[in-house]
VEXMARRO-553108 format. One record per residue (C-alpha): y, x negated, z. Coordinates in steps of 0.001 Angstrom, whole numbers, padded with zeros to 6 digits, always signed. Example, Ala and Ser with C-alpha at 12.3 -4.5 7.8 and 13.67 -1.06 7.14 Angstrom:
-004500-012300+007800-001060-013670+007140
END
This chain:
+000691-114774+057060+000373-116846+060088-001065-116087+063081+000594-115727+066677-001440-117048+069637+001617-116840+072101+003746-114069+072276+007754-115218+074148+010375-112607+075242+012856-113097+072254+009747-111851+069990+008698-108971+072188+012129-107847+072416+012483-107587+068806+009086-106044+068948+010732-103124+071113+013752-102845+069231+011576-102363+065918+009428-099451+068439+012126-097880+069138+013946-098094+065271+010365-096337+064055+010000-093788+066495+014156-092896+065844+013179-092622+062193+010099-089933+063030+012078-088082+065927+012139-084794+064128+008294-085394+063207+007720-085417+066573+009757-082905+067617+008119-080470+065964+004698-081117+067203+005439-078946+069563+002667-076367+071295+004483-073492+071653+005918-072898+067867+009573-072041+069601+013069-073621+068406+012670-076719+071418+011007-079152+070430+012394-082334+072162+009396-084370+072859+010637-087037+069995+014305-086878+071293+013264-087396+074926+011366-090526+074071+013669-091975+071391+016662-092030+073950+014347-093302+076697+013275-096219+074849+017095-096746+073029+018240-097034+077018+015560-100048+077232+016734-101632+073601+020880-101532+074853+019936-102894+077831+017932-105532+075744+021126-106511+074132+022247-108914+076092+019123-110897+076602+018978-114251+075522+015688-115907+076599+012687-116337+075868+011025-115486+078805+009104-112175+078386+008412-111588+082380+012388-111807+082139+012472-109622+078930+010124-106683+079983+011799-106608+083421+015000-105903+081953+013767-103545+079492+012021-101285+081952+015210-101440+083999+017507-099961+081161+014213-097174+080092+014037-096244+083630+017591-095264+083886+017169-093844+080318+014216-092037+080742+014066-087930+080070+011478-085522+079367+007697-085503+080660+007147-087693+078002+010114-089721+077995+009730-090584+081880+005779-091252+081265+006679-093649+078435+009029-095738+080820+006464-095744+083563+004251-097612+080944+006677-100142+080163+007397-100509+084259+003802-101263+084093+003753-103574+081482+006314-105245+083313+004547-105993+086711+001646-107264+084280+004153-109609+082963+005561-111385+086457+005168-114674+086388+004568-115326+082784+006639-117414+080523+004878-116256+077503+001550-113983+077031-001574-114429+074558-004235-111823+073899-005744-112283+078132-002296-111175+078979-001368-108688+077197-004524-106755+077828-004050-107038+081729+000092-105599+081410-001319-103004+079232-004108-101702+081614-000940-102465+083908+001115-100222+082222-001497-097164+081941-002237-097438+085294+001454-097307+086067+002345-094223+083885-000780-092182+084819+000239-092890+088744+003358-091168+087834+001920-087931+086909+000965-085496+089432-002231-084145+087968-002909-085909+084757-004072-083965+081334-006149-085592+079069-005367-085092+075803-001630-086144+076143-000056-089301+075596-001763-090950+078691-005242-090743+076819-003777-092346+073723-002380-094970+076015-005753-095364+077785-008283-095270+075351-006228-097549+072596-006073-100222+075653-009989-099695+076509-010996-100195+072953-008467-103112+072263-009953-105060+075418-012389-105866+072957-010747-108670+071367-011782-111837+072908-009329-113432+074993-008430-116215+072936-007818-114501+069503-005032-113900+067523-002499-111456+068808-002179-109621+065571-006076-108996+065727-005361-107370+069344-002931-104980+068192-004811-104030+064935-007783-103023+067191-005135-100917+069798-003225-099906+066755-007002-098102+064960-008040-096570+068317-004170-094780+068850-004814-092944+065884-008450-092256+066395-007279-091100+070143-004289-088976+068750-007039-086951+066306-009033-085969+069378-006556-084611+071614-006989-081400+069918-010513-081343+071285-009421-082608+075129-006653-079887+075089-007455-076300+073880-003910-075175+073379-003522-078026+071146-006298-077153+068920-005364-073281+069124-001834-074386+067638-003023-076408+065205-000908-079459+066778-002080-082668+067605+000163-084197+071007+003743-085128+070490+003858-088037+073357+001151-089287+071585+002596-089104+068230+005595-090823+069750+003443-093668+071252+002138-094442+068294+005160-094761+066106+006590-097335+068999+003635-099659+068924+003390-099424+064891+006748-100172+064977+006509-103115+067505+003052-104329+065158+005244-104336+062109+007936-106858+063514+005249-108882+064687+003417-109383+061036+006693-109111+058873+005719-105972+057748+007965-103237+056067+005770-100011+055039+005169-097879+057472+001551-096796+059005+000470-094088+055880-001265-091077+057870-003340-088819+055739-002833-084748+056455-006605-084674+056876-006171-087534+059766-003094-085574+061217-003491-082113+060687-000605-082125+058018+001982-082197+060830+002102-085942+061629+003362-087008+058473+005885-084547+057240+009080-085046+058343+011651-081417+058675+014297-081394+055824+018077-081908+056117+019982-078448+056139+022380-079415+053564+023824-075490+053803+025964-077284+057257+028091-079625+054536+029817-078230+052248+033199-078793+049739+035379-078097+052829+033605-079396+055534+034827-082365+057756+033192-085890+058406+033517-085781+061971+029608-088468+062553+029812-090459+059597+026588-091946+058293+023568-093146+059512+022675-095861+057817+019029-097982+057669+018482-101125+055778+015443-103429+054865+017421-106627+053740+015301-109855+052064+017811-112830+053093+017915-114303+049732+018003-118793+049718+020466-118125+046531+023234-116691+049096+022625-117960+052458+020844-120169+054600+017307-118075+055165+016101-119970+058266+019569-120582+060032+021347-116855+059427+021885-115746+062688+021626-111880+062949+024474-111595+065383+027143-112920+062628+025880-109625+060629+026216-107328+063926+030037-108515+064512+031284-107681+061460+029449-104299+061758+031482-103530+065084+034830-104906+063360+034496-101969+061058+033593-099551+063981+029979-099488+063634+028199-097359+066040+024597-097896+067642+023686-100534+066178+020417-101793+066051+020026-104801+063787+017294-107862+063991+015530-110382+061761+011595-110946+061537+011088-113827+059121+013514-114146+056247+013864-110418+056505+016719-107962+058692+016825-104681+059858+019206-102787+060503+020163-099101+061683+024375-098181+061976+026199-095757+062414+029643-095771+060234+032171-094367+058248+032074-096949+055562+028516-097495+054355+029051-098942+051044+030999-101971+053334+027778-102755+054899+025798-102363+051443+028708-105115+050157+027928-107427+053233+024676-107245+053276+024023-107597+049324+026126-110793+050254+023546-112349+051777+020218-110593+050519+018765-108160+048281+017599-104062+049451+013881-104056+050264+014568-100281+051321+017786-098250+051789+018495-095106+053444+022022-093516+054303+022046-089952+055410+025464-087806+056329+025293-087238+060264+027520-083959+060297+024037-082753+057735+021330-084447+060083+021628-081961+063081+019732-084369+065278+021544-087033+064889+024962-085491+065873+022952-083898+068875+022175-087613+069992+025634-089164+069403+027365-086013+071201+024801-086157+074360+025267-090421+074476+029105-089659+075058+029186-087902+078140+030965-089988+080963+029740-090225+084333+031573-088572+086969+033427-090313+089456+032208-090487+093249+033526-087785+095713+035724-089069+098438+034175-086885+101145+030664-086867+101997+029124-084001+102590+025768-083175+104621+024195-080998+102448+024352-080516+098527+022580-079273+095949+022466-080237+092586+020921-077960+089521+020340-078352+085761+021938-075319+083544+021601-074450+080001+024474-072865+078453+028407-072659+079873+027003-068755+081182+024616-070245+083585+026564-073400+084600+029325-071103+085689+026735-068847+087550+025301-071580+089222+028678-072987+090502+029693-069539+091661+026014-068916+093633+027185-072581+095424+025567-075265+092970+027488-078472+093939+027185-079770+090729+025386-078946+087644+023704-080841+084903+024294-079846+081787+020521-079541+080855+020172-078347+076701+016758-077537+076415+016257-080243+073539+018402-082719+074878+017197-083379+078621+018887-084936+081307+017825-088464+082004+016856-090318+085532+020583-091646+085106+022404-088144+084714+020601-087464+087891+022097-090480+089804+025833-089909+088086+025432-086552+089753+024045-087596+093122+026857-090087+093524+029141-087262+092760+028136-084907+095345+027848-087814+097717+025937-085995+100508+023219-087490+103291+020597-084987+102139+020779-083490+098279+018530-080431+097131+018451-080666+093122+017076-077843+091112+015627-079062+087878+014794-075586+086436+012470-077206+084024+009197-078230+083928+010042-080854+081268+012916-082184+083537+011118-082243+087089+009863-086390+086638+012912-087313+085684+014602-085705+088576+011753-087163+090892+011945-090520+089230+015535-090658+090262+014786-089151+093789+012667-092196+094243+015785-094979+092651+018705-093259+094533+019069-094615+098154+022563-093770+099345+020829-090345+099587+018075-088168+100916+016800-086693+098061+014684-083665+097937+013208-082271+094341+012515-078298+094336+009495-078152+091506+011849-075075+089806+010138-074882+086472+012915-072279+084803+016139-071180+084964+015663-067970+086566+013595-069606+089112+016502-072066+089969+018845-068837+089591+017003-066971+092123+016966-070018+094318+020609-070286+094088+020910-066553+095423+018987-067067+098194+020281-070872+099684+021449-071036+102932+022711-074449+104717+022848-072460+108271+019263-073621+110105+021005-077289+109323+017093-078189+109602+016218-080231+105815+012254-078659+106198+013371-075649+106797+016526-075292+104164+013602-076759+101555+011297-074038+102566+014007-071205+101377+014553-072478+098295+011082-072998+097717+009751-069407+098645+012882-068367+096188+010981-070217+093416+007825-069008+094802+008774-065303+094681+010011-064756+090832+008709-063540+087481+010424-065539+084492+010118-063945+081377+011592-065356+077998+012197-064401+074441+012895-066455+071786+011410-066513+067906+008637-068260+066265+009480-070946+063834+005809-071133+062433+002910-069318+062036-000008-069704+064192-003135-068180+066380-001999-068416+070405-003721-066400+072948-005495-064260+070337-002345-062843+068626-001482-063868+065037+002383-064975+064954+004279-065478+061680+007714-067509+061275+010867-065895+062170+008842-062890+064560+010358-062596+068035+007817-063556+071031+007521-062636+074901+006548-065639+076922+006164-066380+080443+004321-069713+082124+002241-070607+078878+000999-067709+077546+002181-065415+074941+002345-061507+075403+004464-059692+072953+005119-060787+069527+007057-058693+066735+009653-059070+063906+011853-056698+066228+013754-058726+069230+013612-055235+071390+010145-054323+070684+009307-057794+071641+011542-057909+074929+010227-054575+076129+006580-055243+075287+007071-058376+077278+008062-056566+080450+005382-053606+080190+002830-056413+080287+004547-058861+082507+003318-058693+086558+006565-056659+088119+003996-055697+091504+006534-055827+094383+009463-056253+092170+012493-054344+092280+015534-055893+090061+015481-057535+086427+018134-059283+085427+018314-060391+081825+020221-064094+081068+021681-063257+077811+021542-066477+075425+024099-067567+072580+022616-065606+069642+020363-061932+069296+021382-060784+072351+024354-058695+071424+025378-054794+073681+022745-052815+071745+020662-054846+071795+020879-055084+075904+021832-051208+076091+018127-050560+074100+016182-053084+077145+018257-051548+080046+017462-047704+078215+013487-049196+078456+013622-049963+081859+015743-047519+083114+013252-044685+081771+009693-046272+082422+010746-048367+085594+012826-045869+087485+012522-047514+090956+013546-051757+089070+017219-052463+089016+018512-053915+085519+021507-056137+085448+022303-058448+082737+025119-061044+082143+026020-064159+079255+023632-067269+079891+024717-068733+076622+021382-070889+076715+020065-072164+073035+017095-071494+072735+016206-068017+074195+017720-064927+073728+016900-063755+077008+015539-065474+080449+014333-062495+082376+014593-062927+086083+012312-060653+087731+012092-060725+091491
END
């Protein structure tokens, strides 16, 4: 294998696009590297469709500039971007892009300074930054890749940054306690890594991916969750088709290796209705990812021209994720109001419960914010245009969601735009109740909704879907768990015993109503009738209402104020 000394935009585009094709592969990987062993784990989706935003917008490019390639990749990941993770992973690649102005191409000297670029850039973006996250892996790969002498070979660069990722991932156990008392090493992290193995493998030509030992990953970073095959059955419909992932050798025999242009194979894929497609060649090799009814036409084509190094074709209407994505990447952005309006406020809802509840308390709009599938930095600018107001309050009512929403406070400018750090629904719920327009003074209208936030208990139940240690209290798979903020305080295999526990130990000092958000599933009338009968006896003086959230993931959101 040859060596590269010089590094152009059409090869660090493919670079990306191979990133972002790796980490789509290990999304469920990631997703359940999750700290909390609860039914959300969206770390791996946040960052795949974050990246996929920077790839589409990558489609169009056609030179080889890379100042010109990374600026319009950050442009389409910005927009893209969702999740903690998701917005911190763009912010690195905005980074990597002021590193990049002014250069035509970029050797080892180069890369190292839009690296350190892009850490500086993505840790600037975070309020109070935790080691022990994806920043460190970010960080420390780049400090011990600097290494390399300036003038070496770029593949020796990244196989020094590619050794110290790993080596950084295993330690964020030991920088983070909750991480080592779940047994989890950091999801962003994970999902960092599988972008830059991804972009090292299109680089060298390679095809097998990075092999992680269990000992070197904890057993969760290289097991992959299983299809639930239970969804498909003899009656079922095909309503997502296949996804479908090919390694193809261009063979001399059946084409011309060196002049087979890649877009020939992408048109025919889209004359047969191919979906997301993702298809590029490194060397005499392709690879592609599609989404289509008619996989054994794209095994024809492609054996037309090559031979399989590696197939893969997987039923979408089986692979829950993947119709999660495809549903999520069809939503259309609202048109623009006609009137503008002084004052609006804008909030993120799980569930069609809590979207109607928030439109009744006065919500101008509402996001439609599943707890796996987060609302990116552009969902928040479809919606401010929307509203189209001089000054817009927005109510993220997620701690997971709160950079994106900030990220797109600071790209909208048709707006003022002013971020309420809500961390949960109930929070945003009881800020709802309480907003009032009438002092027509921005600080002061802010200030309400923010004592609102200020002044409620969240509580939330959901199940476990491991076992594991947190906060002292042994949790097996399938019990039922009382959470609030990040720690743990009920756990049993009974949903009521572990609601009720939950608000005995929860902090109700000065409160005097509880209203329970009931979610999709476990939260039927007895079940509510046995809470409220709880209450009602040992908390004579506390109010209990309840009403249908429909969330996913928790069976109740407690709302204690």
């Amino acid at each position: 294998m040859s060596s590269t000394y010089r590094l152009d935009g059409t090869v660090f585009a493919e670079m990306v696009k191979s990133g972002a094709g790796n980490l789509r592969n290990n999304v469920q990987t990631v997703n359940e590297l999750n700290v909390f062993p609860i039914p959300d784990g969206d770390t791996g989706e946040n960052m795949s469709r974050t990246i996929e935003g920077g790839v589409s917008a990558l489609s169009a490019y056609n030179s080889d500039d890379i100042a010109q390639a990374t600026d319009i990749l950050a442009r389409g990941m910005l927009l893209s971007a969702r999740g903690n993770s998701g917005v911190i992973l763009s912010q690195f690649f905005e980074g990597v892009r002021i590193g990049f102005v002014g250069c035509k191409d970029a050797g080892v000297k180069e890369i190292k300074a839009a690296f350190a670029a892009g850490v500086k850039q993505a840790y600037s973006a975070v309020v109070q930054p935790t080691e022990g996250t994806i920043l460190t892996v970010m960080r420390e790969a780049g400090e011990v890749a600097n290494a390399v002498d300036d003038g070496a070979a770029i593949e020796e660069y990244f196989d020094k940054y590619i050794d110290e990722m790993y080596a950084s991932l295993e330690r964020t156990p030991e920088l983070l306690p909750i991480l080592r008392e779940s047994g989890v090493i950091d999801s962003g992290g994970a999902g960092f890594v599988y972008i830059v193995e991804g972009m090292n493998r299109a680089l060298t030509g390679g095809a097998d991916l990075h092999v992680v030992s269990a000992e070197n990953a904890h057993a969760h970073f290289e097991t992959a969750a299983t299809a639930d095959e239970d969804k498909f059955g003899a009656d079922s419909e095909m309503k997502f088709g296949y996804c479908t992932e090919l390694i193809v050798q261009l063979m001399s025999a059946k084409t011309d290796v060196e002049k087979y242009d890649v877009k020939t194979l992408i048109e025919y894929l889209e004359s047969i209705g191919g979906d997301s497609i993702v298809a590029f060649k490194t060397g005499t090799r392709i690879k592609l990812h599609v989404h289509t009814f008619e996989p054994d036409k794209v095994l024809c084509y492609c054996r037309s021209i090559g031979e399989f190094i590696s197939v893969k074709v997987e039923n979408m209407s089986v692979q829950h994720t993947e119709a999660v994505v495809r549903n999520r990447f069809e939503r259309q952005t609202p048109k623009k109001s006609k009137e503008r309006k002084k004052y609006a406020t804008v909030a993120v809802a799980d569930g069609d419960g809590l979207i109607e509840q928030f439109k009744s308390l006065g919500a101008d709009f509402v996001v439609d914010g599943k707890q796996t599938m987060n609302p990116s930095t552009q969902d928040f600018i479809a919606a401010f245009d929307e509203v189209n107001a001089d000054v817009i309050f927005v109510l993220p009512n997620n701690s997971n969601v709160i950079m994106a929403a900030n990220q797109a406070a600071e790209l909208y400018k048709r707006s003022r735009i002013e971020v309420i750090a809500s961390k949960t629904l109930a929070e945003g719920y009881s800020a709802m109740s309480m907003h009032d327009y009438s002092s027509d003074k921005v600080e002061e209208i802010r200030a309400g909704f923010e004592d609102a936030v200020n002044g409620v208990t969240t509580g939330l139940v959901t199940y476990s879907v491991r076992d594991c240690n947190i906060n002292g209290q042994k949790i097996k798979k399938g019990d039922w768990m009382g959470l609030s903020g990040k720690s743990v305080y009920s756990c049993s295999p009974d949903i009521v015993t572990a609601a009720c526990d939950l608000i005995d130990k929860i902090d109700k000092d000065g409160k005097s109503v509880i209203i329970a958000m009931r979610g999709k599933q476990n939260a039927d009338d007895e079940i509510v009738q046995k809470i409220a009968a709880h209450i009602n006896k040992n908390y004579p003086d506390i109010e209990f209402y309840d009403f249908y959230g429909g969330q996913d993931v928790y069976s109740f959101v407690f709302v204690i104020e």
